[in-house]
PDB file of N, CA, C and O in Angstrom:
ATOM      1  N   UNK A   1      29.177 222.027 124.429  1.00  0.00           N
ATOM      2  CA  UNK A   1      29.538 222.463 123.091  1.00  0.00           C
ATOM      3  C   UNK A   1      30.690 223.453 123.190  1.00  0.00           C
ATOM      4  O   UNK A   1      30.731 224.319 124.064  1.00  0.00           O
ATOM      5  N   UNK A   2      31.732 223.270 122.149  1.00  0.00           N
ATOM      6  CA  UNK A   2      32.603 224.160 121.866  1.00  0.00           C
ATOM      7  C   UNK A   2      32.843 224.846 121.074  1.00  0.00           C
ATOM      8  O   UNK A   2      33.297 224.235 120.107  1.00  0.00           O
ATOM      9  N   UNK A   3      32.762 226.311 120.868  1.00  0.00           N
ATOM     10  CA  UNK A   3      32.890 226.822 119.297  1.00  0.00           C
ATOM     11  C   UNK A   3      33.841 227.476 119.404  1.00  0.00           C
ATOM     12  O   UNK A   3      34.038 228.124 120.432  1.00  0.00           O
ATOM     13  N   UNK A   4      34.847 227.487 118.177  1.00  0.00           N
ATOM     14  CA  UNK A   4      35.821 228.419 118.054  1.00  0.00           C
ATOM     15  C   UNK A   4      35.971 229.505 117.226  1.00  0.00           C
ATOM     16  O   UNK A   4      35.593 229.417 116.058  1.00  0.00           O
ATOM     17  N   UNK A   5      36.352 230.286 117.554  1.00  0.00           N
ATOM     18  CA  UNK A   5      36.612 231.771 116.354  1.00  0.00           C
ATOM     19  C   UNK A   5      38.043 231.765 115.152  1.00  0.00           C
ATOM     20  O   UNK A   5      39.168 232.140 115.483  1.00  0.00           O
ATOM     21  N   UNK A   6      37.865 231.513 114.452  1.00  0.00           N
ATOM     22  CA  UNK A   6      39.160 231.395 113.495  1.00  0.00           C
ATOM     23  C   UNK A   6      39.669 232.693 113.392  1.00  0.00           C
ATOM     24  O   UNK A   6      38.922 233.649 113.188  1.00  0.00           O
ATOM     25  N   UNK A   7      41.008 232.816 113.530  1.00  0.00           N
ATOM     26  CA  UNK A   7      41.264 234.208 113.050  1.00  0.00           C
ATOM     27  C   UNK A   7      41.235 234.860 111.435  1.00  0.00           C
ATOM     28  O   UNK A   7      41.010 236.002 111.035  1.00  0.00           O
ATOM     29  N   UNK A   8      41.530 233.734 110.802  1.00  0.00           N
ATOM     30  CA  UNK A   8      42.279 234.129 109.163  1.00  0.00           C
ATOM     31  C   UNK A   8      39.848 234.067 108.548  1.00  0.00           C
ATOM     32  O   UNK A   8      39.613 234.947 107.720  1.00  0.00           O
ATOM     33  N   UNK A   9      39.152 233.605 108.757  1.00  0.00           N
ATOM     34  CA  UNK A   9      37.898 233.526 108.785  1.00  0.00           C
ATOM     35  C   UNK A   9      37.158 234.556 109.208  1.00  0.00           C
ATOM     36  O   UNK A   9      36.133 234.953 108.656  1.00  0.00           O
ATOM     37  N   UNK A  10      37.796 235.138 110.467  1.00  0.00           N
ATOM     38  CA  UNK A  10      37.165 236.326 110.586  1.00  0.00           C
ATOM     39  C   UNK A  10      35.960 236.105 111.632  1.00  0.00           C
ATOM     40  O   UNK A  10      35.241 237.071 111.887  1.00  0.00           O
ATOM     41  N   UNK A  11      35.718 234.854 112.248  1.00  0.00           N
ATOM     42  CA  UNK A  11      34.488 234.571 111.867  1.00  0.00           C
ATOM     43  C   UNK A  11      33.620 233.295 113.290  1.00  0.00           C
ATOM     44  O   UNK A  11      34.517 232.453 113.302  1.00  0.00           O
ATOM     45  N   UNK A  12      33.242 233.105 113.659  1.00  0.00           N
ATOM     46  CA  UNK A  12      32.937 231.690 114.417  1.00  0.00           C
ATOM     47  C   UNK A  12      31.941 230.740 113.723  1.00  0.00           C
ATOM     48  O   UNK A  12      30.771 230.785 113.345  1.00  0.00           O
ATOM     49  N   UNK A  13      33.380 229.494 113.738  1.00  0.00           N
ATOM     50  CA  UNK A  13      32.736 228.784 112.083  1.00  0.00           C
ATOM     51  C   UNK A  13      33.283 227.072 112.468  1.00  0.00           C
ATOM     52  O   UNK A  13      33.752 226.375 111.569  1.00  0.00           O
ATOM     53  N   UNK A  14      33.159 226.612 113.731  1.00  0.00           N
ATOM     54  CA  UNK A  14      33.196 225.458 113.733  1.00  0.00           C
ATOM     55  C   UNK A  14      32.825 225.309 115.470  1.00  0.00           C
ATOM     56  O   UNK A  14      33.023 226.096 116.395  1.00  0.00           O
ATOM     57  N   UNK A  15      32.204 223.934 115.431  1.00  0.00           N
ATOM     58  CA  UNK A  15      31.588 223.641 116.631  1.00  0.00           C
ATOM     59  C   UNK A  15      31.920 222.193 116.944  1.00  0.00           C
ATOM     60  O   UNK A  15      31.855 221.497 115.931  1.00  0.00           O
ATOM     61  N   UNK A  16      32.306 221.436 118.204  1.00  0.00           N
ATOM     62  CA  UNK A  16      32.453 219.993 118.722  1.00  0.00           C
ATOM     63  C   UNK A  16      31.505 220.595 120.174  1.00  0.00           C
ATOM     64  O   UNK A  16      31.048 221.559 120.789  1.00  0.00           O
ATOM     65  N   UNK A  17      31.740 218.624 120.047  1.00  0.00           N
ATOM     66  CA  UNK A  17      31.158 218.324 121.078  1.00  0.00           C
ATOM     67  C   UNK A  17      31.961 217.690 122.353  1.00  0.00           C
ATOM     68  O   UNK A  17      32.895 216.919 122.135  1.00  0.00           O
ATOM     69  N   UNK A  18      31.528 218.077 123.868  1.00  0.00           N
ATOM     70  CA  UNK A  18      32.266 217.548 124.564  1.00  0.00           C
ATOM     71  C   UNK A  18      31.953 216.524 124.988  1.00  0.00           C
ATOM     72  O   UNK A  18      30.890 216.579 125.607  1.00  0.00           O
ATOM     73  N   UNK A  19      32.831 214.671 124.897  1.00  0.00           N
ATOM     74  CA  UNK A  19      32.268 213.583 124.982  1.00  0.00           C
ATOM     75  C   UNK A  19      32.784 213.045 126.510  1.00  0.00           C
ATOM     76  O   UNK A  19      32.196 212.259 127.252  1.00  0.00           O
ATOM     77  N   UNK A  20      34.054 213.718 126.725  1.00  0.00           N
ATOM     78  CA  UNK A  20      34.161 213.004 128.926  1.00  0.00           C
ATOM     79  C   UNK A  20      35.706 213.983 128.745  1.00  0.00           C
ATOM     80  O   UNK A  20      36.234 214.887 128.097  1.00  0.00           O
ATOM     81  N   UNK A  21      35.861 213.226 129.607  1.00  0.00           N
ATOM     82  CA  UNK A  21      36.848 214.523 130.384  1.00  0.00           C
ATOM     83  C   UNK A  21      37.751 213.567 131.300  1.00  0.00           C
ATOM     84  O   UNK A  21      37.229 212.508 131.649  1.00  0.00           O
ATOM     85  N   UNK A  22      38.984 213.828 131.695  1.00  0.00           N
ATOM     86  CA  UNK A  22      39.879 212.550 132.648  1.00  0.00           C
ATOM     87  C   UNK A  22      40.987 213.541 133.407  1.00  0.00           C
ATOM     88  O   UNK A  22      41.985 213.304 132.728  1.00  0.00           O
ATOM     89  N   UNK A  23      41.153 213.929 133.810  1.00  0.00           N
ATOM     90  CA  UNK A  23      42.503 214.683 134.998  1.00  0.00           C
ATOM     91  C   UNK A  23      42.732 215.761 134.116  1.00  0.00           C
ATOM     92  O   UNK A  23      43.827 216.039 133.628  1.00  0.00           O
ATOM     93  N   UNK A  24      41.431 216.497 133.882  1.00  0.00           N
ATOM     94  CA  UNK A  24      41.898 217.889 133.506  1.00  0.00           C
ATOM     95  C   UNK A  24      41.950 217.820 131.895  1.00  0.00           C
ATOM     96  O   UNK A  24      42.047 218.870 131.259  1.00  0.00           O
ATOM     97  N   UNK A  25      41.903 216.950 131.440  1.00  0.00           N
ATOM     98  CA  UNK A  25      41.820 216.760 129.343  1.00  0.00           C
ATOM     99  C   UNK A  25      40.271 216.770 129.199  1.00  0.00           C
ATOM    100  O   UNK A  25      39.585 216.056 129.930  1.00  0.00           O
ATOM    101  N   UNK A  26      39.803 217.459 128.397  1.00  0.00           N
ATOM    102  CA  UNK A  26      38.443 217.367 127.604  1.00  0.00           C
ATOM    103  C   UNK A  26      38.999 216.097 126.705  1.00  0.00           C
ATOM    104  O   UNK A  26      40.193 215.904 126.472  1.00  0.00           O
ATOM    105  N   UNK A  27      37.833 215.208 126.209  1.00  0.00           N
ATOM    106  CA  UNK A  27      38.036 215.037 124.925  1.00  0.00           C
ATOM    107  C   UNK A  27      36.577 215.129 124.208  1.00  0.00           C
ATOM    108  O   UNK A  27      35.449 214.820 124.591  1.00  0.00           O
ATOM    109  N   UNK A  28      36.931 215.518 123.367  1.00  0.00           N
ATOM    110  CA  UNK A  28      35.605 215.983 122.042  1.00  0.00           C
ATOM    111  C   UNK A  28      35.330 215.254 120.538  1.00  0.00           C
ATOM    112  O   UNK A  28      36.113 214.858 119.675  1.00  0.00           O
ATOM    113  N   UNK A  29      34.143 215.259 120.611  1.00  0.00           N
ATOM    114  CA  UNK A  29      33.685 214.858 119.044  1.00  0.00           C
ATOM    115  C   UNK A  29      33.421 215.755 118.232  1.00  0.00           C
ATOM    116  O   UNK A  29      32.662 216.680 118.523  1.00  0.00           O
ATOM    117  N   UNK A  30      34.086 215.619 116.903  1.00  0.00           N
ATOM    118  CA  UNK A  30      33.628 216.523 115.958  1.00  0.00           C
ATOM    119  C   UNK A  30      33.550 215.608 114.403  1.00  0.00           C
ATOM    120  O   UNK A  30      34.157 214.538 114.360  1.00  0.00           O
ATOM    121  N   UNK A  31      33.042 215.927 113.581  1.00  0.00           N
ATOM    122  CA  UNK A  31      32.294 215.231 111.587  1.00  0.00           C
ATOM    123  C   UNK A  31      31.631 214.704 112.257  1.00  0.00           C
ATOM    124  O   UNK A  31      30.644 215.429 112.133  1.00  0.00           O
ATOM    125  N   UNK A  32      31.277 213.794 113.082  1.00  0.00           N
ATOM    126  CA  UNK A  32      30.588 212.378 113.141  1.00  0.00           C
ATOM    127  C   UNK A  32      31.708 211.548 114.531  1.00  0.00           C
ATOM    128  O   UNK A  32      32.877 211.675 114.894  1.00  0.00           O
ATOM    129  N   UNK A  33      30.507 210.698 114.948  1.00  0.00           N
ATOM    130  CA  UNK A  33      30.861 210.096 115.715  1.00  0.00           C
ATOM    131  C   UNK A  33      32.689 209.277 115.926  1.00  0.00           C
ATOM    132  O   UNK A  33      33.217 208.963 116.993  1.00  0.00           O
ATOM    133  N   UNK A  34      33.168 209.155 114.759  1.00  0.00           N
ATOM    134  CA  UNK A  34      34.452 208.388 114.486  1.00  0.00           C
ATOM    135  C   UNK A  34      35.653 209.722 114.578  1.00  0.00           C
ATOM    136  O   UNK A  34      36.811 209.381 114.336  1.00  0.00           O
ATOM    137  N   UNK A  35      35.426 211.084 114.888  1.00  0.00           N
ATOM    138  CA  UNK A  35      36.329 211.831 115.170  1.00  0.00           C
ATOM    139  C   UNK A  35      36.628 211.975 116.728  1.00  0.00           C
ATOM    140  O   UNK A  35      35.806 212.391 117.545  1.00  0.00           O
ATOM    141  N   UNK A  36      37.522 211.696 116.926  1.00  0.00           N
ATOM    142  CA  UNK A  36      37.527 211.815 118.421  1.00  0.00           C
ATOM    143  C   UNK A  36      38.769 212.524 118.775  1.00  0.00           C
ATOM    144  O   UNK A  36      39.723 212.079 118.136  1.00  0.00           O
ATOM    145  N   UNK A  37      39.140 213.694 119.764  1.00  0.00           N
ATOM    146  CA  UNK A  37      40.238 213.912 120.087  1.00  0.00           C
ATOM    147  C   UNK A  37      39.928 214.908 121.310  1.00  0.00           C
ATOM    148  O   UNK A  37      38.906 215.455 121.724  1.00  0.00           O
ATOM    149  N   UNK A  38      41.417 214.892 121.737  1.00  0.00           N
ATOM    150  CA  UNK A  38      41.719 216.346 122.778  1.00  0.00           C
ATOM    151  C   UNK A  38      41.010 217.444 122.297  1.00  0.00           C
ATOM    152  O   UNK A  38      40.613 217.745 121.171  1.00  0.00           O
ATOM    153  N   UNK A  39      40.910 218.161 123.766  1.00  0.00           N
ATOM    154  CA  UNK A  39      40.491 219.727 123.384  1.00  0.00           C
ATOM    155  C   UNK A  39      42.220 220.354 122.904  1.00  0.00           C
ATOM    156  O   UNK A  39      42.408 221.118 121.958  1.00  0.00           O
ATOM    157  N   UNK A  40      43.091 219.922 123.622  1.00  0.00           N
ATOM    158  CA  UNK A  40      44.961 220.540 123.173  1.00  0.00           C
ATOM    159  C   UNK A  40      45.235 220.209 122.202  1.00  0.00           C
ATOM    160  O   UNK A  40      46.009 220.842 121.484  1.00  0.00           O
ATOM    161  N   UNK A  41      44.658 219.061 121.861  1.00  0.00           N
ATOM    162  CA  UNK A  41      45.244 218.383 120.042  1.00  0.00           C
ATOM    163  C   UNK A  41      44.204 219.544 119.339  1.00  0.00           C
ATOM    164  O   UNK A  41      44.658 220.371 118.548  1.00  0.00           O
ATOM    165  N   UNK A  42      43.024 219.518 119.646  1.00  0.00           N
ATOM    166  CA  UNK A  42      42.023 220.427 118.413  1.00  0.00           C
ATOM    167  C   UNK A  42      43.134 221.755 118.732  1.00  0.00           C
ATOM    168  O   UNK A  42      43.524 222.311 117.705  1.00  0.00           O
ATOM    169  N   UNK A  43      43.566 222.199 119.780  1.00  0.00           N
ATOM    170  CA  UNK A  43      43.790 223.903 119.471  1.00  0.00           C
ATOM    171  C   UNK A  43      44.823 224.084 119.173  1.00  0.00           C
ATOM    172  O   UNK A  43      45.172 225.134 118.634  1.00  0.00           O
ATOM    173  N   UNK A  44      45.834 222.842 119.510  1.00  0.00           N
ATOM    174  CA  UNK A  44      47.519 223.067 118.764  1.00  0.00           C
ATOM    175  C   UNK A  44      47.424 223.608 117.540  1.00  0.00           C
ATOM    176  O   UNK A  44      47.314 224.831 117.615  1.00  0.00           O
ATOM    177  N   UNK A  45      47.421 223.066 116.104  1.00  0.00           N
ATOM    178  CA  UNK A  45      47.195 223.844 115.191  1.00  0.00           C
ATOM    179  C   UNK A  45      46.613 224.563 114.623  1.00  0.00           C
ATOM    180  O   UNK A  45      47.099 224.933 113.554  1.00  0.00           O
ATOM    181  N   UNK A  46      45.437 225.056 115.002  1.00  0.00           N
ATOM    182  CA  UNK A  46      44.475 226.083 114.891  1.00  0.00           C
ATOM    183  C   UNK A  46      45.104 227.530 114.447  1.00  0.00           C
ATOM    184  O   UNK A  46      46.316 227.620 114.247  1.00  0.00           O
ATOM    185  N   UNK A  47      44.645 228.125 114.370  1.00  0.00           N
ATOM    186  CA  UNK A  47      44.728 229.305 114.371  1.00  0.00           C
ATOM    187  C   UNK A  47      43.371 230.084 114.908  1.00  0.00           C
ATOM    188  O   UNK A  47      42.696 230.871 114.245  1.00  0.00           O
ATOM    189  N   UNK A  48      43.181 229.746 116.021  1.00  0.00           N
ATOM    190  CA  UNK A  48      42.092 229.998 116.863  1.00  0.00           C
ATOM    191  C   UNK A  48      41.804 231.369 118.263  1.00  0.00           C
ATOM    192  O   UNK A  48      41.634 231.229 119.474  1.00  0.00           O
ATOM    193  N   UNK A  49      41.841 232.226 117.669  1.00  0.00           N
ATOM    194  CA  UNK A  49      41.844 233.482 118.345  1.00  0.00           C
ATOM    195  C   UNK A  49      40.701 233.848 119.929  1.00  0.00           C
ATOM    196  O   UNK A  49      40.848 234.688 120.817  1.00  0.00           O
ATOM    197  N   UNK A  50      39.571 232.758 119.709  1.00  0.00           N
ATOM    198  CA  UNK A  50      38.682 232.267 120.856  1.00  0.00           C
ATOM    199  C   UNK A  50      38.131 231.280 120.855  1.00  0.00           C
ATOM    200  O   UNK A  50      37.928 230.600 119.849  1.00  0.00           O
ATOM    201  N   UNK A  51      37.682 230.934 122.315  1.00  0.00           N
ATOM    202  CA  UNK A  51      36.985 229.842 122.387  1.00  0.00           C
ATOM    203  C   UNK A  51      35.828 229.862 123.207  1.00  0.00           C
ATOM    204  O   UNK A  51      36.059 230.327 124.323  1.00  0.00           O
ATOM    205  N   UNK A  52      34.373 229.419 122.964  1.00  0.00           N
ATOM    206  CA  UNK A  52      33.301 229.453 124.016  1.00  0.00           C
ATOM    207  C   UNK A  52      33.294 228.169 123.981  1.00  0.00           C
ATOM    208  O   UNK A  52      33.633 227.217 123.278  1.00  0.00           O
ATOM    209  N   UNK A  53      32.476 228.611 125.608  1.00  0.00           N
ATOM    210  CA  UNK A  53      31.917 226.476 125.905  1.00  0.00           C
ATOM    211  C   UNK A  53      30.535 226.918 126.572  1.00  0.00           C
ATOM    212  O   UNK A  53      30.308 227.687 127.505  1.00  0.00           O
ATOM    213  N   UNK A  54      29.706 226.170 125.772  1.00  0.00           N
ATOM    214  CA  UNK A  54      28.356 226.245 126.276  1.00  0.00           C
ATOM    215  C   UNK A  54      27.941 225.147 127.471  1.00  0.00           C
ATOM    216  O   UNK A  54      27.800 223.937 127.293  1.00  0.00           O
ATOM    217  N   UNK A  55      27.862 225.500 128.086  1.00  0.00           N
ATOM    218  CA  UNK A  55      27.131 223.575 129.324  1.00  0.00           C
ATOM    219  C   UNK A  55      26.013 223.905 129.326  1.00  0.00           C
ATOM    220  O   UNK A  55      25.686 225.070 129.552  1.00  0.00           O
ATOM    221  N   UNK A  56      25.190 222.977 129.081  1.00  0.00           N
ATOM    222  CA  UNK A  56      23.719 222.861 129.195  1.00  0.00           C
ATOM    223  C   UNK A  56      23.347 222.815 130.547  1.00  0.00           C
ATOM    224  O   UNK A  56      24.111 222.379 131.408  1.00  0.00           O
ATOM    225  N   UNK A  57      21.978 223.328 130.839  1.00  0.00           N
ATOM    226  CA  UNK A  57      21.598 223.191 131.792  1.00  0.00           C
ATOM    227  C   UNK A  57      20.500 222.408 132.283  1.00  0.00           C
ATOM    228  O   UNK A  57      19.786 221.872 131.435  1.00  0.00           O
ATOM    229  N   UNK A  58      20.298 222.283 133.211  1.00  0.00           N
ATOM    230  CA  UNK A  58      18.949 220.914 133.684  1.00  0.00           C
ATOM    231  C   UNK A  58      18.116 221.840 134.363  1.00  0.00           C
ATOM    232  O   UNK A  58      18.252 222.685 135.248  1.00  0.00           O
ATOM    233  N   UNK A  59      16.675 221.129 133.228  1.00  0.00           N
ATOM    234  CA  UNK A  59      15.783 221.320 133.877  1.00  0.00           C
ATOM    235  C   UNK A  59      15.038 221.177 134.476  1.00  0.00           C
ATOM    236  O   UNK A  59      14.431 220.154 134.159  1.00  0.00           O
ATOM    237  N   UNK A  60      14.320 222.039 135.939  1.00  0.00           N
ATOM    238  CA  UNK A  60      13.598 221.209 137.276  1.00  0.00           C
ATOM    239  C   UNK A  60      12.538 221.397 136.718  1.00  0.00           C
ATOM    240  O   UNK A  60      11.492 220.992 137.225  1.00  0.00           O
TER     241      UNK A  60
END
């Protein structure tokens, strides 16, 4: 999971998902299954002041 902090929001107010990954590109889902893109395409226009990434962990 990825959440970002908007700056002009104030706020951490949107979340994707990470769907695979290829030579260093995330790519992520976000609305629903039919959104698909880069993690660089999501943050180019942003106005995105942070970013967390959660990885789940496995349990023994």
């Amino acid at each position: 999971m990825i959440f970002a902090f908007y700056r002009q929001d104030r706020q951490w107010n949107h979340a994707d998902v990470v769907t695979g990954g290829k030579r260093g590109n995330l790519s992520i889902t976000q609305h629903g299954s039919k959104n698909h893109t880069t993690l660089n395409q999501w943050l180019k226009p942003k106005k995105i002041t942070a970013v967390s990434i959660i990885r789940p962990g496995r349990r023994t």
